[in-house]
Each structure stands twice: as C-alpha cells, then as structure tokens.
C-alpha positions in Angstrom: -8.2 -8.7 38.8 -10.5 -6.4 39.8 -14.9 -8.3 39.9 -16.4 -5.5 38.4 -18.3 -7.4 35.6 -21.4 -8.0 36.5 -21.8 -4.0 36.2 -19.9 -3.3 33.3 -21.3 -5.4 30.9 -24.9 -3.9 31.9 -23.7 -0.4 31.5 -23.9 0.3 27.5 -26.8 2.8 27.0 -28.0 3.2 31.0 -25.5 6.1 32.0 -27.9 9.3 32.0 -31.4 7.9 30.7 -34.7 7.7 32.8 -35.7 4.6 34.5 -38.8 4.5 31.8 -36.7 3.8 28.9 -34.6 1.2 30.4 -34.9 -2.3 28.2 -36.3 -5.4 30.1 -33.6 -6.8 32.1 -32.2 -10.7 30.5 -29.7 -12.1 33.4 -26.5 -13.4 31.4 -23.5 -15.4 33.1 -20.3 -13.7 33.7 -17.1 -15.6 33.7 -13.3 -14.0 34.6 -10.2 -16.1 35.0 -6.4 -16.6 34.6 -3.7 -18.6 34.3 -0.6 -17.8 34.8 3.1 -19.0 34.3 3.2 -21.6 37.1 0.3 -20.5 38.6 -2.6 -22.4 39.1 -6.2 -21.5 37.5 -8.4 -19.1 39.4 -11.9 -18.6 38.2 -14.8 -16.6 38.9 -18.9 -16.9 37.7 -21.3 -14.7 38.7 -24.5 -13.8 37.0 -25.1 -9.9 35.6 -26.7 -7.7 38.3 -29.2 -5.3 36.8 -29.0 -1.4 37.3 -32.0 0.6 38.6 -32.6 4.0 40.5 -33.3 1.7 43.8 -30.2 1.6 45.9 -29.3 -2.2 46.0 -27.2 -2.8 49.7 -23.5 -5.0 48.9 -25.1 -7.9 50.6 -27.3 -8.2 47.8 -24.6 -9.1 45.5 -24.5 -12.6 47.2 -27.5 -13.3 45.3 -25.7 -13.1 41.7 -22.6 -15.5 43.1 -22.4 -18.6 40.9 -21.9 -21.6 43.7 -23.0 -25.0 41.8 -21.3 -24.7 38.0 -19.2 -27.3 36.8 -15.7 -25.6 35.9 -13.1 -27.3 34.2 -9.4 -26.6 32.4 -8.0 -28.6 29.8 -4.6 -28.4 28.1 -4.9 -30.7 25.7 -3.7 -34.0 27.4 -5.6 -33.2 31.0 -9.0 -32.1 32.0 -8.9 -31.0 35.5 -12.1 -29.8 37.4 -11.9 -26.8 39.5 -12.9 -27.0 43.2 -15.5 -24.0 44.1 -14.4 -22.5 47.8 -15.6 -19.1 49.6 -11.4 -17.0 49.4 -12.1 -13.7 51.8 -9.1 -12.6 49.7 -11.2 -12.3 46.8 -14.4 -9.9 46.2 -17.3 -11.3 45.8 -15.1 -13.8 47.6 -16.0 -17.3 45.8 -13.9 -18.4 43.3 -13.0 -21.8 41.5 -9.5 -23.0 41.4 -7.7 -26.2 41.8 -3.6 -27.2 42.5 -3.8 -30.1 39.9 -2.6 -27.9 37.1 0.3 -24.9 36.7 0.2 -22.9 33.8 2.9 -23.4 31.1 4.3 -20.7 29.1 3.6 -21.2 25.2 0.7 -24.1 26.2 -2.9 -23.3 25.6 -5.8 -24.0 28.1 -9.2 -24.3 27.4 -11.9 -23.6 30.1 -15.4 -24.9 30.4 -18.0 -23.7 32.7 -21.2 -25.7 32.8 -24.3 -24.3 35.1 -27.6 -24.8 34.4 -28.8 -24.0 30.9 -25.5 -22.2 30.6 -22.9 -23.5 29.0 -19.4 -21.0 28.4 -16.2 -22.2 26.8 -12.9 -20.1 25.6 -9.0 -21.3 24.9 -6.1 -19.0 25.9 -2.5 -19.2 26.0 0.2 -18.4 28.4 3.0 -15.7 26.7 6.3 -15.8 28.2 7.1 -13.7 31.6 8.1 -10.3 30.8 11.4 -9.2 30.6 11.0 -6.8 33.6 15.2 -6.0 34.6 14.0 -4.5 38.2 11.5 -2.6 40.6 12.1 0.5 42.1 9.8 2.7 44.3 9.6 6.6 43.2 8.2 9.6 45.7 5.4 11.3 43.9 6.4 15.1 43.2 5.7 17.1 45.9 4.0 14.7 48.2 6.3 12.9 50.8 4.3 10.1 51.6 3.0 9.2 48.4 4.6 6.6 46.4 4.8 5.1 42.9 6.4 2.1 42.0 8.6 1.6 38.6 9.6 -1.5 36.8 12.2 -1.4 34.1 11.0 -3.7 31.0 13.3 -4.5 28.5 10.8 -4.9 25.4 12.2 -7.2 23.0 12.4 -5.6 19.3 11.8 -8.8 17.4 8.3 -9.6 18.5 5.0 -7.7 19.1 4.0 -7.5 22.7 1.1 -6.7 25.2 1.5 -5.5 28.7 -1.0 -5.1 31.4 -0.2 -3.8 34.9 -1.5 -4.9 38.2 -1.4 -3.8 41.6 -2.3 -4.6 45.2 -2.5 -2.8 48.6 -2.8 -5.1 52.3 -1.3 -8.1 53.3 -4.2 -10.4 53.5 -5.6 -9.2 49.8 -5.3 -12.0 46.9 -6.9 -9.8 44.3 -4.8 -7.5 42.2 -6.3 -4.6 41.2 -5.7 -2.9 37.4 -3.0 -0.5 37.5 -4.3 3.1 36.9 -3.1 4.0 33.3 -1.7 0.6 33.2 -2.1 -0.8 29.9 0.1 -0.9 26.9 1.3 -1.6 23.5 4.9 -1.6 22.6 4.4 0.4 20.2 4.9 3.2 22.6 7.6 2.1 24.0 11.2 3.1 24.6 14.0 0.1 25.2 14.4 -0.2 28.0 10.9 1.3 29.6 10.0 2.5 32.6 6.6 1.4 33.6 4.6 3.7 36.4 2.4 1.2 38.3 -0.3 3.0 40.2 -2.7 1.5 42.8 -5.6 0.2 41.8 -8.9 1.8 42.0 -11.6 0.0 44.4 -14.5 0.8 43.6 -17.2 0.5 46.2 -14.6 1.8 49.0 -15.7 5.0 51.3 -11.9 6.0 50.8 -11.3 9.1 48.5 -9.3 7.5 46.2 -5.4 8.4 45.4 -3.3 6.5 42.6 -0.4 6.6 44.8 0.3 4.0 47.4 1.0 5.5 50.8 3.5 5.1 53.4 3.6 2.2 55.7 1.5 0.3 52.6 2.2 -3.4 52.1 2.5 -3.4 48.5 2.6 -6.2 45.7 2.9 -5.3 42.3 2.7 -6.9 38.8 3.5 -6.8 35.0 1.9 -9.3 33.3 2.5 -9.8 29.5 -0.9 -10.4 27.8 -2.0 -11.6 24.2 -3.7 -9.0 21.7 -7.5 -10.1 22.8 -6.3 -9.3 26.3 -5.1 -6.2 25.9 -8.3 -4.8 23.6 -10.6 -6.3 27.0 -8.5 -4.6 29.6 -8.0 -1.0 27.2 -11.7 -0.9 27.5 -12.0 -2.0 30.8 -10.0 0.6 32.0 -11.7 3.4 29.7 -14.9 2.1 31.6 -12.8 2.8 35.0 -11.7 6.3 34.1 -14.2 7.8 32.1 -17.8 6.0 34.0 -17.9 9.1 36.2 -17.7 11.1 33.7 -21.2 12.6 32.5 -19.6 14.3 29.2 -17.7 10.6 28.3 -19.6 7.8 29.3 -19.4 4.6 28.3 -20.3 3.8 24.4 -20.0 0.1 24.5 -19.6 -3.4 26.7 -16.0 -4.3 27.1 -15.5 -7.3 24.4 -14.1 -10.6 26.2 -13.5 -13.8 24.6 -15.6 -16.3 26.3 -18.7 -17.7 24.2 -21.9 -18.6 26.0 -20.9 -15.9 28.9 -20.0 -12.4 29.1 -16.3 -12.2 30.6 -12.7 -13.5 30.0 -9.8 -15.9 30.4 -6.7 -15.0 29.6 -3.1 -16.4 29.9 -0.5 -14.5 31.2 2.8 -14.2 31.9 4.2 -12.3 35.0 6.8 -10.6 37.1 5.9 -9.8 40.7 7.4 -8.0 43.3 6.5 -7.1 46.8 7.0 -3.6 48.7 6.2 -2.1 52.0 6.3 1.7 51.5 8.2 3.6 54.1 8.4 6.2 56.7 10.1 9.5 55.9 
C-alpha cells in the first residue's frame, strides 16, 4: 500500500488554480490499514499536508507523522492495541502493528484510532484468498529485459468478487505498491483470467518511471480479493495515480474511504503472494 494520502485527499479543486483562490487550509487525520488472511494488522496515521507553490523538502513530511495515537483492533471477543514503531520498510516509515492478532477470513475487525481531539473508527471484513491457480513471468513485447508478471485466477461464477493488485520491487521493501491498471471487477472477467500485474508507481522517485519490472529485479507480487467499498477507494485511487499529471483530466474529487472521524481506509483482504527475481537474458 502505497502513503500517498496525505496528498490526495487535499487535491480536489487545487490542480491548475492560483495560490489566491486557494481555501484556508483545516489539517484532518489520515488513517490507512489492513488485515489480511493471517496476517497481522498494520496501520498508518498521518495528518493531511497542505499544498502550496512553496517547494516543501521530504524531510518535512516528518512533521505530519502521527507518533502518540492510541490504535486499537477488535474482533469482537479481543481488543488488542497496536504497538507504534519507526519500519524503514515503510514510507513515511512509522507504522502501528502488533503480533497479538491474525486476520481470519469471513471475521470482521473494527479499528479505533484515538489522538488528541481525534477520534476515527471503521469495521472491515476479511474475504476469502483468491483463487489464483499460478504465477508466471511474461517478456514485455519487444523489450528483452522488461518483464510482466501473470497470475491465473479462477473467478468463481456463483459469487460477486473484487480484486485489487499489488506489487513490490527490492528485497528490503515491506510496502507494496498498487499495480498499474490493477484493479477489477469480475464482471470483466473471463474464467479462468489472466491478470497483468505491473510495478507500482513511486511517486517521489528521481527514476523515469516504467510499468515493467526489469531484469535482475527482486520481485514480490500480490492479488488481493477486496470487498465492494474497497474496490470503489482503490478505482479512484488509482484514477488519481494515472490521470494527476494530466492537465486536461485532473482530479474531480477526494478518493472516498470508509473510516469516520479521519480521511483514509481499512480494509480486509484476502491474498495470494508470490515472489520473483527477474532474470538475465
């Protein structure tokens, strides 16, 4: 999951107007975290950082990290609270987690995040794990070094499902990345799929970005299957991603999440994984 947030959520009507028409600036919590299928909680609370024409350095985004709230996960019969640690696999890289609780497909968890006048609750539950058959890797056409991976996902007919795909590049990273083009509904499709899982975009890199991963990449990628809500955050999430550049299509709206008191989300999911190095010709 890619800590773009803080951004996003302040980007409705700022794309192409002049600094005098911007509206005061109110600072609002932001809240992102998971669960997954036997995986523990990992949450993250920042607070909005405001846009203006002054160039603001990445150091400065320490100043918007959430270090004191009071985080907690209950599943109906246990209330665990989450343990706040700096994670230089993560960007910003402070996040709350704990090892006390694993996610349980078809159980519902309901987080709390406490900080001082603050208060931001939501309840998700955990779908089951896709039914991803297998990953293969793919050459791009007409690049030798540039790679794609697929997974094969055999949607079942008899129920109505959400996918959302997830990638990540390096061997010390923690934080997936979404997918380029990676969400879907499947409505669209075919039984079995084939699902192209792209790298990630990271923004704030110097690199000139590629949706390929490259040889001699260590690569893990995965398909996560995600509830309605979900998939209506991350569809917009990634429209923000593909079309913020874009002076003719910019951004209309805030992404919806489905945490009250706090911009953000939590959502449950429920995952395959697999892990790749990309090789040599």
């Amino acid at each position: 999951m890619r800590h773009l947030l803080p951004y996003l959520f302040l980007i409705t009507f700022l794309a192409g107007c002049d600094a005098d028409v911007w509206q005061p600036y109110s600072s609002e919590l932001v809240v992102e975290g998971w669960i997954e299928g036997e995986g523990f909680p990992v949450v993250m609370v920042t607070k909005t950082v405001p846009l203006s024409t002054d160039k603001q350095p990445k150091d400065s985004l320490a100043n918007y990290l959430v270090k004191w709230a009071t985080v907690s996960v209950s599943d109906g019969d246990t209330t665990v609270f989450l343990t706040g640690k700096y994670d230089k696999g993560y960007f910003p890289p402070y996040v709350y987690t704990t090892t006390a609780m694993r996610g349980k497909e078809g159980k519902s968890y309901h987080l709390r995040v406490e900080y001082r006048d603050y208060c931001a609750t939501a309840t998700t539950t955990v779908p089951a794990a896709p039914a991803v058959e297998g990953f293969y890797l793919e050459r791009a056409e007409g690049k030798e070094t540039y790679y794609i991976v697929n997974a094969i996902l055999n949607d079942p007919e008899e129920t109505k499902n959400y996918y959302q795909l997830f990638s990540r590049v390096g061997g010390k990273e923690k934080q997936f990345l979404t997918s380029y083009l990676g969400n879907f509904d499947d409505n669209v499709l075919k039984r079995p799929a084939v699902l192209p899982i792209y790298r990630g975009r990271k923004l704030g890199s110097n690199n000139i970005y590629t949706p390929y991963f490259l040889a001699g990449d260590t690569v893990a990628v995965k398909v996560a299957q995600i509830d309605a809500e979900a998939y209506r955050f991350w569809r917009g999430y990634n429209d923000i991603l593909s079309n913020g550049s874009n002076q003719f299509f910019t951004p209309a709206q805030n992404v919806r999440g489905n945490v009250e008191g706090a911009r953000g989300y939590w959502h449950g999911m429920g995952c395959r994984t697999a892990h790749f190095i990309i090789p040599y010709l």
